[in-house]
C-alpha positions in Angstrom: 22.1 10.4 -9.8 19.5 7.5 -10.0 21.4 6.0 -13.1 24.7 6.2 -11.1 23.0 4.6 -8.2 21.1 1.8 -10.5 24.5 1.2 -12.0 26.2 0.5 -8.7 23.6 -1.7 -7.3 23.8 -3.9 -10.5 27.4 -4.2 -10.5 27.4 -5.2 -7.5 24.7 -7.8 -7.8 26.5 -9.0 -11.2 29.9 -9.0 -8.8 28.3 -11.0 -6.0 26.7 -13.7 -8.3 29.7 -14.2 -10.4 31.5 -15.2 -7.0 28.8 -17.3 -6.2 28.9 -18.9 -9.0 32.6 -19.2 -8.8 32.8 -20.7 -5.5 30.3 -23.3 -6.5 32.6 -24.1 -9.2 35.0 -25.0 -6.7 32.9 -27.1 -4.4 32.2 -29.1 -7.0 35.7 -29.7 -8.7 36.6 -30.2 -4.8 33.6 -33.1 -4.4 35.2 -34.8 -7.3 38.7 -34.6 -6.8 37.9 -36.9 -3.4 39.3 -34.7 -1.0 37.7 -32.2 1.2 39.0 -29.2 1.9 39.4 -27.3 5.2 37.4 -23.6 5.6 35.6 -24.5 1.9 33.5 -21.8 1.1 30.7 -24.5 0.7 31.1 -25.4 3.7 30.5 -22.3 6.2 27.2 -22.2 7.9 25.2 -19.4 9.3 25.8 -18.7 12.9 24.0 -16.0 15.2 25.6 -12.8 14.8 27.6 -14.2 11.6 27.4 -10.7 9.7 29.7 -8.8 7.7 29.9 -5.0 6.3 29.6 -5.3 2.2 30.6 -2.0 1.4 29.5 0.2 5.0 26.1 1.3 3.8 24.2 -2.4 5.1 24.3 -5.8 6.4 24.3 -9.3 4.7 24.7 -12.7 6.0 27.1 -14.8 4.5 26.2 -18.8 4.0 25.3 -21.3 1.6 22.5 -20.9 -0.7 21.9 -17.6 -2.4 22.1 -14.7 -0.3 19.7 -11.6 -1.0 22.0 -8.2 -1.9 20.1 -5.1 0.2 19.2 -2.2 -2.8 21.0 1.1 -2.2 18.9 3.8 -0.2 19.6 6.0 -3.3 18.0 3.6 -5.5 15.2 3.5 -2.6 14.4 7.2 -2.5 14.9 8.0 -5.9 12.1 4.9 -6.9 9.5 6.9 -4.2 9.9 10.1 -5.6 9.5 8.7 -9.4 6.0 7.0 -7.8 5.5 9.9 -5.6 5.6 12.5 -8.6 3.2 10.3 -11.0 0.9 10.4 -7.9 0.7 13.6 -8.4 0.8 14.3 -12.0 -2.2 11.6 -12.2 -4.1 13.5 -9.0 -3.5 16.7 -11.0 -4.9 15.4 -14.5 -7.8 13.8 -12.8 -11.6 15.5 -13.4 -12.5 16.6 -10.2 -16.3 15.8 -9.6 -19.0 19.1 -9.2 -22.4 18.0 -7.9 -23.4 21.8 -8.5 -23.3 21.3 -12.4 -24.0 17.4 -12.2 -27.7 16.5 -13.6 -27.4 12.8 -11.7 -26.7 14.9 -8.3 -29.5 17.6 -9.0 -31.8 14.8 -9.3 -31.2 13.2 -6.2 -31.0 16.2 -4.1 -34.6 17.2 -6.0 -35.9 13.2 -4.7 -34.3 13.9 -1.4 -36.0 17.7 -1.0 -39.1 15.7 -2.0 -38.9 12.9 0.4 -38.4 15.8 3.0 -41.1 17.7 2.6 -43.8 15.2 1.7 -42.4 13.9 5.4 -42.8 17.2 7.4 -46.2 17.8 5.7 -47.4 13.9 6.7 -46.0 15.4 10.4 -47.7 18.3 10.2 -51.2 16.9 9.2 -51.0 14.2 11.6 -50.5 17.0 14.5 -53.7 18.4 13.3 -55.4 15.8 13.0 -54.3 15.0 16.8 -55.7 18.4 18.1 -58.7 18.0 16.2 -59.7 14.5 17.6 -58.4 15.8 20.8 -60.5 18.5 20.5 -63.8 16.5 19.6 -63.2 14.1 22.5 -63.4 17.1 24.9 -66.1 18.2 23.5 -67.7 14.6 23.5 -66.7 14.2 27.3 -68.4 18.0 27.9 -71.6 16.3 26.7 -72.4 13.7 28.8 
């Protein structure tokens, strides 16, 4: 299917530039012969709304210059799923990362378990420390 589908998006590129080329073949043998000719195909410009069906799947506007060939859906779909599925054989191959069995992540959670603690103890010692200067300024008040 996607080697039909290349194939008929390539023969129809190779078509459409051979006629290209071809009918700037005959602008120029048409230049130097003198004369001009009426409805040249050199000639036509691009109007608004100037667009033909090329074979009923899309649209193209015909002019001068080259003129870009729209790529089959077929061609399109079959491309996504060929990335698609080497998305996934890639995701699948991949090493999945377990900080359970990862000596870098152990040691960081043993830092940040330290960090914690040697935190809540600081906390803890400054409460005490609070009640027990709150408790010899009573005291020191009771005196006087």
């Amino acid at each position: 299917m996607e080697e039909e589908a290349l194939r008929n998006h390539c023969g129809r590129m190779i078509r459409h530039l051979v006629r290209n080329k071809q009918q700037q073949l005959q602008c120029v043998s048409g230049r130097r012969a003198g004369g001009r000719q009426q409805s040249s195909p050199c000639e036509r410009r691009v109007e608004p709304g100037d667009e033909s069906r090329d074979d009923g799947t899309s649209l193209h506007i015909t002019g001068q210059g080259p003129s870009v060939q729209p790529v089959p859906p077929q061609l399109i779909s079959m491309l996504r799923l060929r990335t698609f599925n080497e998305e996934m054989r890639r995701a699948a191959e991949a090493e999945l990362h377990d900080p359970a069995v990862c000596a870098a992540c152990e040691q960081e959670r043993a830092s940040l378990a330290l960090k914690r603690f040697i935190r809540r103890k600081t906390q803890l010692q400054f409460q005490t420390l609070r009640k027990t200067q709150h408790t010899h300024n009573s005291y020191g008040k009771s005196a006087r």
